[in-house]
Every structure is written in structure tokens, then in C-alpha cells.
C-alpha positions, -999 to 999 in steps of 0.1 A, spaced: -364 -298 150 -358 -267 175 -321 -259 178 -307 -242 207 -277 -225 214 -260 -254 232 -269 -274 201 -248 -249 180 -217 -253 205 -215 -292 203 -219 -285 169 -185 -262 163 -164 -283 185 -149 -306 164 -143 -266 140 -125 -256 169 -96 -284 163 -88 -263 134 -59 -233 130 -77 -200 149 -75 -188 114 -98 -211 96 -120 -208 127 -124 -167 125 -127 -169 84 -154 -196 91 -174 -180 119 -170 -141 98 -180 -155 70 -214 -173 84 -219 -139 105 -218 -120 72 -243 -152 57 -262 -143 83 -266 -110 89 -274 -104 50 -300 -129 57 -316 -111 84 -315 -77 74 -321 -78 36 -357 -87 20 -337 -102 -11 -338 -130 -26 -300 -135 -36 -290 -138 4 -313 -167 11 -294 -186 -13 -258 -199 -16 -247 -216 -45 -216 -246 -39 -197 -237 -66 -188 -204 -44 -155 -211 -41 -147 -187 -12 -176 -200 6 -164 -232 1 -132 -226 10 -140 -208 42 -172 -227 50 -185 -253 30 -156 -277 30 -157 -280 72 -186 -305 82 -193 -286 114 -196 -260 98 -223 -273 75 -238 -287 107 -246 -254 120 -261 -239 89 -286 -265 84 -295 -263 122 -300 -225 119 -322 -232 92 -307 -235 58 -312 -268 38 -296 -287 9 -311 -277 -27 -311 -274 -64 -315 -241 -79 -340 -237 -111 -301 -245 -137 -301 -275 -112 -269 -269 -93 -266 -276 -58 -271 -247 -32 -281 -245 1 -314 -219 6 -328 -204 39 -357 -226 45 -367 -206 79 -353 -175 97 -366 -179 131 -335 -190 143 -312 -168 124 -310 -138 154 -297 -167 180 -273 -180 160 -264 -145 143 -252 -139 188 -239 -172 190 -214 -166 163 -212 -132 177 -202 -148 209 -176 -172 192 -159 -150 170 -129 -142 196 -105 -165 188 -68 -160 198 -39 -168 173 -23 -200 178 16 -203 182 20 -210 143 -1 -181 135 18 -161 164 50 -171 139 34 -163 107 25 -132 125 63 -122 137 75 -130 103 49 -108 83 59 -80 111 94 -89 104 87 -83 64 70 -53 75 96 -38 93 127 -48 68 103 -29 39 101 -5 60 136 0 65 139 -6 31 113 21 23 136 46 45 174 34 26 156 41 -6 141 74 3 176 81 19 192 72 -16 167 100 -30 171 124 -9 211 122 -14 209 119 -49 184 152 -50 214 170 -26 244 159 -54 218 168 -83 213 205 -66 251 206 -56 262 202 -95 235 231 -102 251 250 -79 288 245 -89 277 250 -123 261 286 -119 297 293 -97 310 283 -124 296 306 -148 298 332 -126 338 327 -119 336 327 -162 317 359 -162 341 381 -136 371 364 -152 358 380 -184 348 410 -167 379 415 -151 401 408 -187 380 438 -202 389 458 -174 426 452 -181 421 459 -217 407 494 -209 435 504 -186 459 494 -212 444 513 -241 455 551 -241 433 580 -248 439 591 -287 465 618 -289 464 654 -298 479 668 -329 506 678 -306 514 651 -289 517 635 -326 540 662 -343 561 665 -311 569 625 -311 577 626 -350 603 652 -340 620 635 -313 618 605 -336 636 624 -369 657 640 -346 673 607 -333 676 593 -370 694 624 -375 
């Protein structure tokens, strides 16, 4: 059977009824199928296993979407451990419906993604200003840290001319030794008053 490219968009319609989000993870994820299968001689991309959950998840589980692989030209299979895959049974088709996804891929956000989308930029924004109070809390705490080593060498250095000024005292206050003189003429005035 010959599938054309209006075949492929009766097909997604009923996808279509879904969330724009399960629509774009479907359609990238059969334009990533697909391109693999188009541009790479192995093996391993002409065959999907079920049991893929992401695939599943994304793909697998929507019928429409299993309507359109089969049209492009996978079919149902068993691999050589007998577990159900689907394999590229003929590539002719693959570059049309590699465009047509192409072509559907643009799909805006509906109004609950639109919310989802607020609220994560929302969460962005409050981490963000969270990111800043925290950074702000840093920075203040690095400013008091660098104040206390600052008061701390004043405070050594108040200690240190303190000091030096006490020894400076202490020299003024000492006298120069005496002379012999000075000696005998102060035991003289001193007998002399005893006298």
C-alpha cells in the first residue's frame, strides 16, 4: 500500500487531541526514529524493541502514532530472543514522512502548559532571587569576617604604641648614672642635715 502525505495527516489527527506536549515529544521523537533510519547504514536503527520504555512512553502507547510508523514503513515483529519490536521493513517512504513530521513539529503550548510554563518561570525567578539573598548573605558575611581582621590588627597596633609609648615614659624617668661628685656632694648635704 502507497502512503501519501495526506494519508499521514488523517493519520495524526486524533494525536493532535492530546496536550501540545505529548504531540512535540511524539512527533521529535519519530523525527529522531527517522532520521537515524535514513542516514545510518546500521542495523540497530531499523529496529525498535517495545520494552523501550521512553519510546513507549512518547510514542508507542498513542495509536496514531503507531498508525503512522507502520504507514511509513515499519511493521510489527519478533526479534531473534522473541520479544516484540517493530523493524523498518522499507525506506522509500522515510524522506516524506521524515518533511511531514518536519512540517508538524510547530506546535504551540496550550493554556495548561502556558500555566505550567508561568509557574516553572515563577520557580525560576524566586531561585533566582533566592540565588541573589544568599550571595548577598555571602558577600556581608565576607565584609564582617574582613572587618574583625581589621579591628583585630588595630587592635594590636593600639597594643604595640601603647607599649611603645610606656617604654618611652620609662626612659624619661630613668636618670643618667651620677658622677662621683654628684655622689659625695649628696652624702654631704645628707650628714650635714643629720647633724
Amino acid at each position: 500500500m502507497e502512503c501519501e502525505s495526506n494519508d499521514f495527516k488523517q493519520i495524526i489527527k486524533p494525536l493532535k487531541q492530546h496536550r501540545s506536549k505529548v504531540v512535540r515529544d511524539a512527533i521529535e521523537t519519530m523525527v529522531k526514529i527517522t532520521r537515524n533510519a535514513i542516514t545510518s547504514n546500521d542495523d540497530k536503527f531499523k529496529l525498535i524493541k517495545l520494552k523501550n520504555r521512553a519510546f513507549c512512553d512518547k510514542v508507542w502507547k498513542y495509536n496514531s502514532c503507531q498508525q503512522l510508523l507502520l504507514a511509513a514503513g515499519w511493521v510489527r515483529d519478533r526479534d531473534e530472543h522473541n520479544e516484540e519490536v517493530i523493524r523498518l521493513a522499507r525506506s522509500d517512504l522515510l524522506p516524506e514522512f521524515l518533511q511531514f513530521l518536519i512540517d508538524e513539529r510547530v506546535t504551540k503550548p496550550d493554556d495548561e502548559e502556558c500555566d505550567e510554563l508561568k509557574q516553572d518561570t515563577l520557580s525560576e525567578e524566586i531561585s533566582e532571587a533566592e540565588r541573589k539573598r544568599l550571595a548577598a548573605i555571602a558577600e556581608n558575611r565576607a565584609k564582617y569576617e574582613k572587618m574583625k581582621e581589621e579591628k583585630k590588627e588595630q587592635m594590636k597596633l593600639a597594643e604595640q604604641i601603647k607599649k611603645e609609648l610606656r617604654s618611652d615614659r620609662e626612659y624619661r624617668n630613668i636618670r643618667a648614672p651620677k658622677t662621683d661628685e654628684q655622689l659625695l656632694s649628696e652624702r654631704e648635704r645628707t650628714r650635714d642635715m643629720h647633724m
